[in-house]
C-alpha positions in Angstrom: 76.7 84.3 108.4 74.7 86.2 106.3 73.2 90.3 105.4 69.7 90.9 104.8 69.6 94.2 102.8 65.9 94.3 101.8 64.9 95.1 105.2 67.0 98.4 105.8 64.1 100.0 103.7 61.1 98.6 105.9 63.3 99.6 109.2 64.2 102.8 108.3 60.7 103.9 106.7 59.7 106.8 108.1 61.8 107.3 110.8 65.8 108.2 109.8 66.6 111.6 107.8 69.4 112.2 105.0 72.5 110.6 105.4 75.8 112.0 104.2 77.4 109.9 102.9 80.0 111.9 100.8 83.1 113.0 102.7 86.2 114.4 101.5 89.1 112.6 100.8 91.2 111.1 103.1 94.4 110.1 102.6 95.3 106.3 102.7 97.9 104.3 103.3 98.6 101.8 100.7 97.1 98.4 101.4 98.8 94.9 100.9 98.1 92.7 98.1 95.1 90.6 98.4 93.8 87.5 96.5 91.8 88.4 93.6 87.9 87.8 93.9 86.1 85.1 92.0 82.5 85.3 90.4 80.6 82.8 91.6 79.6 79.9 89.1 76.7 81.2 87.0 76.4 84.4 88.8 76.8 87.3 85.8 74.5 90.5 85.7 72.0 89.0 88.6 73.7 91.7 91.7 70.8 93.9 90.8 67.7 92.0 92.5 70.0 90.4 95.2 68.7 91.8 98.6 70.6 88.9 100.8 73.6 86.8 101.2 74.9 84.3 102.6 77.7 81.7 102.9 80.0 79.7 105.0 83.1 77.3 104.6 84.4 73.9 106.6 87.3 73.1 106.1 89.5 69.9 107.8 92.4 67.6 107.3 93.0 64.2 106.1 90.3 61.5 107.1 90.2 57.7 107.0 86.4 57.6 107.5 85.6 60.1 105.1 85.4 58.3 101.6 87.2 61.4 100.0 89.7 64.0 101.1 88.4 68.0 100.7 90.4 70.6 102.0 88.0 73.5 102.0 84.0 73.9 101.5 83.2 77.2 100.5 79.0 77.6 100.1 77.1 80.6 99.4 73.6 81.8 98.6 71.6 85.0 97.4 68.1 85.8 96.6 66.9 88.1 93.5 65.9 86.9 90.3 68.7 83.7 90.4 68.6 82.6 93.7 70.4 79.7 94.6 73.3 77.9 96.4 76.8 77.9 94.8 79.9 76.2 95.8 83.4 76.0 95.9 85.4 73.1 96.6 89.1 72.5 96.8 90.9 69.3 96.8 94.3 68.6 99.2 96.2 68.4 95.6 94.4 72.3 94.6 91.9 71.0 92.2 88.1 72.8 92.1 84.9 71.5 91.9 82.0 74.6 91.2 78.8 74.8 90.9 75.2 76.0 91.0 71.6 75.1 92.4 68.9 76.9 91.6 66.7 76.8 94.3 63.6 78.7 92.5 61.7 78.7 95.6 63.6 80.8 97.6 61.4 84.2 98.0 64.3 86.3 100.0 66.2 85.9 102.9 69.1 82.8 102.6 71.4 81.7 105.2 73.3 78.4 104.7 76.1 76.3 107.0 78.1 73.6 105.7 79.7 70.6 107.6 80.6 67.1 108.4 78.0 64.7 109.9 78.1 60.9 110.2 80.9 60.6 107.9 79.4 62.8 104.7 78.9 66.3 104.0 75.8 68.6 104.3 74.9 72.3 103.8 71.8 73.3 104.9 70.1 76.4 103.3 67.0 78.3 104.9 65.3 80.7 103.4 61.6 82.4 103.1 59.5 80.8 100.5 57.5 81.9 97.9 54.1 80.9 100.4 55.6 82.9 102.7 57.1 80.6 104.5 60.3 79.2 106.7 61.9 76.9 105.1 65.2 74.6 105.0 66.6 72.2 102.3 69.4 69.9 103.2 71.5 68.8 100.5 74.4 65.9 100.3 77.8 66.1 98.9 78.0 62.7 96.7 81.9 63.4 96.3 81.4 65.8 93.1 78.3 68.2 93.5 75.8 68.4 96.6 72.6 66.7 95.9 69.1 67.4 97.9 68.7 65.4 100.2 65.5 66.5 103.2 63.9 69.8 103.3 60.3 70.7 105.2 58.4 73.7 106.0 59.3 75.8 109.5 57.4 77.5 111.5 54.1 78.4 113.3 50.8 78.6 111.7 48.3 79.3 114.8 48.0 82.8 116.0 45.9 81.8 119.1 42.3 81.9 119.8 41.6 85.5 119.0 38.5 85.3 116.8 39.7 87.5 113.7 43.7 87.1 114.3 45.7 85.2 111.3 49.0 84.7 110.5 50.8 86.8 108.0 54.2 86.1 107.7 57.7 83.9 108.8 60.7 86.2 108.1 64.5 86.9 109.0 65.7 82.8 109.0 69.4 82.4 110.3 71.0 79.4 111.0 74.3 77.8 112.8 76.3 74.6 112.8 78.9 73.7 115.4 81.5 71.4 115.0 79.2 67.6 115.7 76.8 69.0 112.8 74.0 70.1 115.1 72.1 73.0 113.7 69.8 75.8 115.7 67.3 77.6 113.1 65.6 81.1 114.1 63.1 83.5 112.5 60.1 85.6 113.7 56.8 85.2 112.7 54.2 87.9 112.9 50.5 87.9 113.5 47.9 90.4 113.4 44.8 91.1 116.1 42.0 93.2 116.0 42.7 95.4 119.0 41.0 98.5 120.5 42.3 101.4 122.3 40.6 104.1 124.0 42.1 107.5 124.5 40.1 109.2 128.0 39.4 113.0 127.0 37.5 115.4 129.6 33.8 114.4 128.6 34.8 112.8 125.9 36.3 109.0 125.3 37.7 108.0 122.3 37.6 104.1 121.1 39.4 103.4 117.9 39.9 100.2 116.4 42.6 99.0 114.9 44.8 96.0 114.0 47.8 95.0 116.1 51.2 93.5 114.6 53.0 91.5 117.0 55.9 89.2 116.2 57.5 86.5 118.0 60.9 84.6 117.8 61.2 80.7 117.1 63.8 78.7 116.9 64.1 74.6 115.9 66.6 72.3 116.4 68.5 68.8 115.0 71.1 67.9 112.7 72.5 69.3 109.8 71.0 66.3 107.3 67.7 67.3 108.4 67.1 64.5 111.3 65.5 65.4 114.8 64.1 68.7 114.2 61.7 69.0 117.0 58.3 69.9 117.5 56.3 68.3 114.7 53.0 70.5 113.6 49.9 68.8 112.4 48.8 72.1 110.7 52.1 72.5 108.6 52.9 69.1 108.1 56.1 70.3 109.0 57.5 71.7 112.0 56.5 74.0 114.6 59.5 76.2 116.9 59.8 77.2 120.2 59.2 80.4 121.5 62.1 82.3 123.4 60.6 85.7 123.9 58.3 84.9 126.2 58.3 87.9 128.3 56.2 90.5 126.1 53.2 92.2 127.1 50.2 91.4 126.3 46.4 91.3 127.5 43.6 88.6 127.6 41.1 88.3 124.8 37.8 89.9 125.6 35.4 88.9 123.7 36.8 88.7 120.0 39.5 91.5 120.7 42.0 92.5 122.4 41.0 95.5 124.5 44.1 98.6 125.4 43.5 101.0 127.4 45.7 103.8 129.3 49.8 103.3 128.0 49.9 99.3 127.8 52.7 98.7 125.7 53.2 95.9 122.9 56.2 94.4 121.8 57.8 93.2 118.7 60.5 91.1 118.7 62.3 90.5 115.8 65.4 90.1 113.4 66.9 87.4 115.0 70.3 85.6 114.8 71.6 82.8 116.9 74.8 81.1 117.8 75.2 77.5 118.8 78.3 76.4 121.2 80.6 73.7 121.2 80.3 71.3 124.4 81.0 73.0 127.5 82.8 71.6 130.7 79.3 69.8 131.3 78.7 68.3 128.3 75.9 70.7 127.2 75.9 73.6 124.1 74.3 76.7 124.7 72.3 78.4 122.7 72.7 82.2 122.3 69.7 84.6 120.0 70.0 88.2 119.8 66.9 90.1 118.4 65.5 93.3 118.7 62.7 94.0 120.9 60.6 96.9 119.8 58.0 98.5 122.6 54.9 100.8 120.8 52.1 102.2 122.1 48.4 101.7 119.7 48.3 104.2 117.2 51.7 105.5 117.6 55.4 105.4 117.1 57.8 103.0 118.6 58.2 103.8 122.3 61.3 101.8 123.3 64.1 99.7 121.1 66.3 97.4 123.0 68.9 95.0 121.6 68.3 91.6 123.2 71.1 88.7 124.1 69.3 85.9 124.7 71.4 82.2 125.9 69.6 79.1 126.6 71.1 75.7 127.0 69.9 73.1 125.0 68.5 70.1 125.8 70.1 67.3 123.2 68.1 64.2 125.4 65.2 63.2 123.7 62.9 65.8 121.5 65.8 69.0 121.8 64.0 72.1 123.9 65.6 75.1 125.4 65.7 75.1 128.9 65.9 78.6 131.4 67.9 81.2 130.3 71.7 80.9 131.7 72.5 84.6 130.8 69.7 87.2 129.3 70.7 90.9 129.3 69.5 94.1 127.2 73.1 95.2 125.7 73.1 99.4 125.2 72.8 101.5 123.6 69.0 100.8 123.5 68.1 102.8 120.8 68.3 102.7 117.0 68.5 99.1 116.7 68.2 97.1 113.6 69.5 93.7 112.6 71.8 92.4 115.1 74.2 89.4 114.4 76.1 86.9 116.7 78.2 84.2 116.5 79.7 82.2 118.9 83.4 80.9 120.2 84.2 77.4 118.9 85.7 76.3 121.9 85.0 73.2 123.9 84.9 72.9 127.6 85.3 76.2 130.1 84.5 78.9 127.6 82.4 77.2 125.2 79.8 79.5 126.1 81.5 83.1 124.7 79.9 84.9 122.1 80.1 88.4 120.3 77.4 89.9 118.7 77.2 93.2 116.5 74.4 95.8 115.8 74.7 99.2 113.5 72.3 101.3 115.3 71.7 104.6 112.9 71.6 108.2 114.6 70.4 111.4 112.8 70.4 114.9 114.1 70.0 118.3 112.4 72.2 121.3 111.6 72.2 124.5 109.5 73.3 122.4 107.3 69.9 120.2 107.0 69.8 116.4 108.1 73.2 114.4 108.8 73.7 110.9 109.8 76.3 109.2 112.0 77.0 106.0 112.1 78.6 103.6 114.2 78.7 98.9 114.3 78.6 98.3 118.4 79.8 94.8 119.7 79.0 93.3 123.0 79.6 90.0 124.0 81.3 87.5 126.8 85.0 86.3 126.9 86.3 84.1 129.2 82.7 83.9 130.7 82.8 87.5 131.2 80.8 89.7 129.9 82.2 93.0 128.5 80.8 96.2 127.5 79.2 98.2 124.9 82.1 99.5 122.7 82.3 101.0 119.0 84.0 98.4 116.5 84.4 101.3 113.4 85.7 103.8 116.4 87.4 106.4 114.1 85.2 106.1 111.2 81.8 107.3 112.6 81.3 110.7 110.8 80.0 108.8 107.6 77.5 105.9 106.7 78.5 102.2 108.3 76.1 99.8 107.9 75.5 96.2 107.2 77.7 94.4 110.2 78.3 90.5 110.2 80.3 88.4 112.7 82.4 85.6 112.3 84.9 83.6 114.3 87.8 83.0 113.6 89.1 79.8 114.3 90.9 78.6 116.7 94.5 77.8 115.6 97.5 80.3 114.7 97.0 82.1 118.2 93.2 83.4 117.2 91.2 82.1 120.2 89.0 84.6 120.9 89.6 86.6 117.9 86.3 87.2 115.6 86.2 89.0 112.3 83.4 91.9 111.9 82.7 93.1 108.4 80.3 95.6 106.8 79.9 98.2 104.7 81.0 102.0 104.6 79.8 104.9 102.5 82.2 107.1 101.6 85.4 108.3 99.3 88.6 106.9 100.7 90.0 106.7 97.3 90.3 109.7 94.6 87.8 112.5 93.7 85.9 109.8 91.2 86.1 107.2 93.4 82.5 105.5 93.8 81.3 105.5 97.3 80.6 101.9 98.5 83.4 99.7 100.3 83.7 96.9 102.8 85.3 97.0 105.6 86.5 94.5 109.0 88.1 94.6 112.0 89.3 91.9 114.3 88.2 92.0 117.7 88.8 90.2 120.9 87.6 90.7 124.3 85.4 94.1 122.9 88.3 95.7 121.4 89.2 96.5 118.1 92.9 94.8 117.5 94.9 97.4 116.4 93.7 101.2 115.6 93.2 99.4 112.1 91.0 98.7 109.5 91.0 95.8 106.4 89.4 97.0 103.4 88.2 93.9 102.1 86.9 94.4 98.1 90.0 96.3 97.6 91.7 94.7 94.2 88.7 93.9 92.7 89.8 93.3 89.2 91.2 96.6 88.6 94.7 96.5 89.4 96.5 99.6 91.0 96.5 101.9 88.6 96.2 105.9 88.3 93.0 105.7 86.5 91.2 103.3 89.2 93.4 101.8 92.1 90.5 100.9 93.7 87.0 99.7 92.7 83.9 100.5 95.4 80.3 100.1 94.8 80.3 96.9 96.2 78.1 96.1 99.1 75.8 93.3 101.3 78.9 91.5 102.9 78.3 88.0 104.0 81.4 86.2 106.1 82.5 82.5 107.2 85.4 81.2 108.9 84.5 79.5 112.5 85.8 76.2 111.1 88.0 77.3 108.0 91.9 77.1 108.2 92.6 79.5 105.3 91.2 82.8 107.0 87.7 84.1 107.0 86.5 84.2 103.8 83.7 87.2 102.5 81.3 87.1 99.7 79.5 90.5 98.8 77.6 91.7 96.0 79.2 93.3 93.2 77.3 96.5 91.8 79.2 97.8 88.9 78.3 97.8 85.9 81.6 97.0 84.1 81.7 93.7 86.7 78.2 92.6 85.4 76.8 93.4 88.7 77.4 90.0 89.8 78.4 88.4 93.3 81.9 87.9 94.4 83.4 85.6 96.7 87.4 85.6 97.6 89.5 83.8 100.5 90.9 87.0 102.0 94.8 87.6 102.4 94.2 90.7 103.4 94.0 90.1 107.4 91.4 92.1 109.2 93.8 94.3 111.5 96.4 95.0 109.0 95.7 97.6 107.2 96.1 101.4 108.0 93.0 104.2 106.7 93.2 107.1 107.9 90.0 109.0 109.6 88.3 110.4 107.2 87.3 114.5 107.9 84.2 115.7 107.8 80.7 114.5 107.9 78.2 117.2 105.9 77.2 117.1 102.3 79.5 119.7 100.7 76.7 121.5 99.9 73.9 119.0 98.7 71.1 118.6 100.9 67.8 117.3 100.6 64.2 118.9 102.4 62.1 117.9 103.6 63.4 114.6 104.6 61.5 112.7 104.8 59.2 113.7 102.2 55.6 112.3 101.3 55.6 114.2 98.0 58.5 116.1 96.3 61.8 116.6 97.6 64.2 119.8 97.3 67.6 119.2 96.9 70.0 122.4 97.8 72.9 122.4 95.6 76.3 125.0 96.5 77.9 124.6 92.9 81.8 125.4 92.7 82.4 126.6 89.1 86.0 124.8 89.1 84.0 120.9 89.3 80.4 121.9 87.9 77.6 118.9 89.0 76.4 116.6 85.4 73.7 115.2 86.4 71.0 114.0 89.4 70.3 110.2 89.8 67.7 109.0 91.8 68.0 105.3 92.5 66.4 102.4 94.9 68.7 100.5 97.2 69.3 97.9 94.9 70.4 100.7 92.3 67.7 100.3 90.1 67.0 103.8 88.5 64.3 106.0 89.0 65.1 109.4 87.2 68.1 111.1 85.9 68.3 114.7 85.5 70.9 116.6 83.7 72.2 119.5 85.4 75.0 121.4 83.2 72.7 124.9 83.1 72.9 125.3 86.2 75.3 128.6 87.6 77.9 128.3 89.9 76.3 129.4 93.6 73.3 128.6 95.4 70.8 126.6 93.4 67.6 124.6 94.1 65.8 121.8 92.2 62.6 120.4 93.2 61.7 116.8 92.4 58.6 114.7 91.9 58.9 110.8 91.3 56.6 110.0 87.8 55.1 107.1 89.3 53.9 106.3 92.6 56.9 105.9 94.9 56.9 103.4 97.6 57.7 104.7 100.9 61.6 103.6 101.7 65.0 104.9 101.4 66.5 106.1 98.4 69.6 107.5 96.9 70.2 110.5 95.3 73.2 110.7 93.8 75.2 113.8 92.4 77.9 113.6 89.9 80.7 115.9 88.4 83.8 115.3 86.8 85.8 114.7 89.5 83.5 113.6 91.9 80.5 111.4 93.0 78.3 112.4 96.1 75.3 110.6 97.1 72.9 111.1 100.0 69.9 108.6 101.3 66.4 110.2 101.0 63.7 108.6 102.6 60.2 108.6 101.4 57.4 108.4 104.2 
């Protein structure tokens, strides 16, 4: 399973305030001692540009038709400046095999799965190209590296028979494996009309035109070597999806446009994940996609956000197509959506067809105090074939950032049926005054419910031991997780943004259990007296600073999400009280989100700022 960072700026543009991300701190109970966490092979000094991860692992026992014996697969990928697919692979005697492909094509936006098919290996990476693009590349374990093997282009290249419509883009590829090496790819592609809309006035129509965005969901299907993917397209020389959200609004072309009037509604549907079953009691595997579906009227704001759950059963006879819908339902809250993940139960015959998916929908409101944000990961999902409700996977821990959730089961031996692993990441301090802000955290959940009334804090031990200058590390971020068909616990990959760590991407085969591990909730949820207005801003921003003369502020730093810098002010003149700086990016500032981040000597607090 993967985490697509780059597009929490595209989602949240415009539309979310300041988030507080600094809280005071908690205290903690001590956690248990954890594996250390690896760099992966040729990784050093590239976390910077990496927007997206990936990874997965397979793992399985002793086997006479297999021309070698591998414990554990562990594969990972990332985008940025090195993209590529790395690997990790243990012997039943303990000996490693690592390496590195880079895959120089990849524009943004890997997934990968691993597994056995026909007696050999595969892992199958999709990504968006540099063409813009859907694209997979299969590649062949030879018994000492993975070698390519089959790749093609996905995806849909015909936006209909709207005179002036074209495609522009195939985005958000995900990807799943089940246990016979079948694979289901998604992604959305979008597509622009020239639309009109006419606005009746007393004595006065209005008729503007415009062009309209609207994206669809695909999805293709075979095996994990690359063979049977369905629906062969002439235009791409490659291969064309099926569409699953087929119930959007739309209107008949007239003429060369499409013509709106009165509050017709379009839709995008978009971000998409999917989870492929196991064979159920009938021999078939289900196919489950959850997206967001996104309702706006012309010329204005979103109207509507729902988060979609989506199963189909797939037809394996023949070309593979997705037949009716067996279950389709609009999980709540409906609002706030962004990148929803899924994955399903690895569980042949009567619940074969279980899933749990995650969202982190992002409220904001407004104080005295200026803009706050609260945060919380939902789950919803179906166990034992029923279907259970909304509930709140970081309950406890909502006064402060969460973002970034990914779901994995976990598999099925040791008592876990039914047990998956969430993981993503939280912005705040749970360790001393200094402590930098971001960590990762999971939860083990079964049935909707949080196991336990506690958390795992996963990059805790990052190469700095416990130790009264730094027990614990933070600033790591973009969690990826695996473990449906691993039997050495779910294993997490993240990316590494510290400078003394080379701002590289870790990996680590977690003995820190999801469920263990005791934080306490943290208190409070405003800035401490650092706020940001307007927010957002189009031009300059004021930040409002209440300076304590015991633990005076050093500097401003203003910084992009992938903590590139944009300015750096120095800040010792300033008197204790009430003080207010006004800032104006040099160059031309992309609309997005942002950080500004305020540092003392005993403290770091940082705040999102969001440029419109």
């Amino acid at each position: 399973m993967k985490f697509l960072r780059v597009n929490f700026k595209q989602v949240l543009k415009g539309f979310f305030a300041v988030a507080v991300l600094s809280v005071a701190s908690p205290a903690y109970a001590q956690l248990p001692a954890i594996t250390n966490d690896l760099q992966a092979y040729n990784s050093a000094g590239i976390g910077k540009t990496i927007l997206n991860t990936g990874t997965d692992i397979f793992s399985y026992n002793e086997d006479e038709r297999l021309k070698f014996f591998i414990d554990n697969f562990k594969v990972m990928v990332w985008d940025g400046d090195q993209p590529g697919l790395s690997w990790v692979v243990t012997d039943l005697d303990g000996n490693k095999t690592e390496d590195f492909i880079s895959i120089r094509n990849i524009y943004r936006d890997p997934d990968v799965v691993v597994h056995q098919y026909n007696g050999e290996i595969y892992a199958m990476v999709v990504y968006e190209s540099h063409e813009g693009q859907i694209q997979y590349d299969s590649y062949k374990w030879n018994g000492g590296s993975f070698n390519y093997h089959d790749g093609s282009v996905v995806g849909n290249n015909n936006p209909g028979d709207v005179r002036g419509a074209k495609r522009l883009s195939g985005e958000n590829p995900n990807i799943d494996v089940n246990s016979e090496g079948k694979v289901v790819v998604t992604w959305h592609e979008s597509f622009s009309y020239p639309a009109s809309t006419t606005i009746l006035l007393p004595g006065n129509n209005q008729t503007f035109h415009f062009d309209v965005v609207r994206s669809e969901i695909y999805a293709v299907f075979g095996n994990i070597d690359g063979s049977r993917l369905s629906g062969v397209s002439s235009q791409f020389n490659g291969l064309q999806g099926t569409t699953i959200d087929i119930d959007y609004n739309s209107t008949s072309p007239r003429g060369d446009k499409i013509s709106v009037t009165g509050n017709l509604l379009y839709e995008h549907n978009k971000y998409p994940d999917v989870a492929l079953s196991e064979q159920d009691v009938n021999g078939e595997l289900a196919v489950t996609f959850t997206y967001s579906k996104m309702s706006f009227l012309p010329l204005f704001f979103s109207t509507d956000k729902k988060w979609v759950i989506d199963q189909r059963i797939l037809n394996t006879t023949g070309s593979p197509s997705l037949t009716t819908g067996f279950f389709t339902g609009n999980a709540q809250p409906n609002s706030g959506t962004y990148r929803p993940r899924i994955a399903s139960r690895k569980i042949f015959g009567t619940y074969a067809r279980d899933f749990e998916a995650v969202t982190g929908p992002v409220h904001r409101g407004c104080d005295e105090t200026g803009f706050y944000t609260y945060s919380a990961i939902y789950n919803f999902g179906r166990f034992n074939n029923v279907t259970h409700p909304v509930t709140t996977v970081n309950s406890g821990y909502t006064d402060t950032e969460n973002y970034e959730p990914v779901v994995s089961y976990r598999y099925n031996e040791f008592g876990r049926s039914g047990q998956y692993v969430v993981a993503w990441t939280i912005n705040t301090n749970f360790g001393p005054a200094h402590q930098r802000n971001l960590n990762i955290m999971a939860a083990t959940m079964r049935n909707g419910a949080r196991q336990g009334s506690q958390l795992a804090w996963v990059n805790k031990g990052n190469y700095a031991p416990d130790s009264e200058d730094e027990p614990f590390v933070g600033n790591q971020l973009i969690p990826s997780i695996a473990g449906s068909y691993s039997n050495v616990e779910n294993q997490y990959m993240f990316v590494d943004l510290e400078e003394k760590h080379n701002n590289d991407v870790k990996y680590k085969g977690s003995e820190n259990k999801p469920g263990t591990v005791q934080l306490r909730q943290t208190q409070g949820g405003t800035s401490n007296g650092f706020t940001a207005f307007p927010n957002p801003f189009s031009d300059e921003v004021r930040f409002n600073l209440q300076i304590d003369a015991t633990d005076a502020p050093q500097t401003l730093t203003l910084l992009d999400l992938t903590g590139r810098q944009l300015d750096k002010l120095e800040i010792k003149h300033l008197k204790p009280g009430n003080n207010t700086l006004t800032w104006q990016s040099r160059k031309p500032l992309p609309a997005g989100v942002y950080l500004a981040r305020l540092q003392s000597r005993e403290k770091i607090t940082t705040i999102r700022i969001v440029k419109q």
